[in-house]
C-alpha positions as CSV (number, residue, x, y, z in Angstrom):
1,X,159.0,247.5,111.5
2,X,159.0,245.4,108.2
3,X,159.1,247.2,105.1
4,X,157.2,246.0,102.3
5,X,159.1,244.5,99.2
6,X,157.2,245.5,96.0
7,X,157.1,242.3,93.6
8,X,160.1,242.2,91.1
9,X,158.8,242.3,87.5
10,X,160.5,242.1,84.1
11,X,160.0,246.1,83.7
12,X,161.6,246.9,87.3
13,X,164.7,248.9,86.6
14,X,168.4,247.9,88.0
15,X,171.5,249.7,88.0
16,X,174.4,246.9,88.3
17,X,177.3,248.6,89.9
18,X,180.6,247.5,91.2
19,X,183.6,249.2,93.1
20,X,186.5,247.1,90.7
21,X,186.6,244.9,87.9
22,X,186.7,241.2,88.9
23,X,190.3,239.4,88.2
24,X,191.0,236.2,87.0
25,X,192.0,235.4,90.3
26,X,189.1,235.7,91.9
27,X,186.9,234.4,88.7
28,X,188.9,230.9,89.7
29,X,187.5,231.3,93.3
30,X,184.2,232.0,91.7
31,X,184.6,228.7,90.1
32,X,186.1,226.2,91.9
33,X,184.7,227.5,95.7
34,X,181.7,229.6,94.9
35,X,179.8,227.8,92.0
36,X,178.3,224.6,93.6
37,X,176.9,227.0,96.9
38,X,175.1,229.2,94.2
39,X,174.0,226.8,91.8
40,X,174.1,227.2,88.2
41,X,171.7,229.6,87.8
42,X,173.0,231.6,90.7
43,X,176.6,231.7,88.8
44,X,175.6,232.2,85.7
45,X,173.4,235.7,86.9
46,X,176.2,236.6,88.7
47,X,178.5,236.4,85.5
48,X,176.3,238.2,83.6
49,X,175.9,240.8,85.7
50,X,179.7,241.0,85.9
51,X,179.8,240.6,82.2
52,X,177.4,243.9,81.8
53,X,179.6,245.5,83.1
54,X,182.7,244.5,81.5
55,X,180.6,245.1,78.3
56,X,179.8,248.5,79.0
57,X,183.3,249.5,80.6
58,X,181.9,251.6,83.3
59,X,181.4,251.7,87.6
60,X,177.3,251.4,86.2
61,X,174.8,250.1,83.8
62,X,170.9,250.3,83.9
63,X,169.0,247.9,82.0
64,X,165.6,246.0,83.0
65,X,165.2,242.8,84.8
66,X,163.6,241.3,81.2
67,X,166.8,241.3,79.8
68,X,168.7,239.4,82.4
69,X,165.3,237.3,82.0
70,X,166.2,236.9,78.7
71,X,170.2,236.5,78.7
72,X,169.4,233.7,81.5
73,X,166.5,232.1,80.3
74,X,165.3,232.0,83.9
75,X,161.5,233.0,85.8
76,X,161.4,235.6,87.8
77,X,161.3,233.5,91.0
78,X,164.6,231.5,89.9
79,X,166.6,235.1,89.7
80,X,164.6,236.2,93.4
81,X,165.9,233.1,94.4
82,X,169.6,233.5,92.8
83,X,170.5,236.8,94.2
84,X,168.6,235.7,97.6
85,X,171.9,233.4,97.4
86,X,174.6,235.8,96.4
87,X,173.5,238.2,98.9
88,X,173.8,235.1,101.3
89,X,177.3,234.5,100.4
90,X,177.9,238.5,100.2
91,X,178.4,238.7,96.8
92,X,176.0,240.8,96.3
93,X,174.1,243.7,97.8
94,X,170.4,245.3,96.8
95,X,169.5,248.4,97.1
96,X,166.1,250.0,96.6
97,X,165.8,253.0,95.6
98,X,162.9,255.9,96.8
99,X,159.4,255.3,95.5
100,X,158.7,256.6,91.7
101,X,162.8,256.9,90.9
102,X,164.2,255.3,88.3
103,X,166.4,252.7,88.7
104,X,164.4,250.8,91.2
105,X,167.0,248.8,92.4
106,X,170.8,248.9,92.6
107,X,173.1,245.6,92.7
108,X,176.1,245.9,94.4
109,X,179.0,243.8,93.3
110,X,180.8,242.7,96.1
111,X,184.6,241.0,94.9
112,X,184.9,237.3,96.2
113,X,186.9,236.9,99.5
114,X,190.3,234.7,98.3
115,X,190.2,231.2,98.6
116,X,192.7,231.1,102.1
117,X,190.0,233.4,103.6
118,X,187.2,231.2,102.2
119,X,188.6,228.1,103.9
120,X,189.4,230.3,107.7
């Protein structure tokens, strides 16, 4: 049975959450391994979600999808399309949550594999 997506707009609600911090180890596998599957705009979403984060110093943060739109300067088709890829490469998984609850969605930051298990 397919469940039907409702259509990501710039008011639909996220919560960004994330089990650890991300080290500067695996930032450098972001970079040098990750980066050119993702694309720019792939990378740069999935820094700033990192970076809300960081900002906020806490496991979550809630915000709307027209501020990433804004922070990224980006349609909402290209960020579809950006976290289609980082789910891809399982660095990220969405959530929806039940019908009328706020957030709407939960992103799931998943830590980078290192880059000897990258290349197995």
């Amino acid at each position: 049975m397919t469940q039907e997506r409702t259509p990501l707009t710039p008011k639909t609600t996220v919560a960004i959450t994330a089990a650890a911090t991300l080290t500067a180890d695996q930032r450098e596998v972001l970079d040098d391994l990750y980066q050119p599957l993702i694309g720019v705009a792939g990378y740069g979403l999935l820094l700033v979600l990192w970076r809300q984060l960081g900002l906020n110093h806490g496991t979550q943060v809630q915000l709307k999808h027209s501020e990433l739109l804004n922070l990224l300067n980006i349609s909402v088709t290209e960020l579809e399309h950006c976290r289609q890829r980082l789910e891809a490469l399982e660095l990220m998984q969405t959530y929806r949550n039940q019908p009328d609850k706020l957030p709407e969605l939960v992103y799931e930051l998943q830590q980078p594999v290192s880059a000897s298990t990258f290349f197995w």
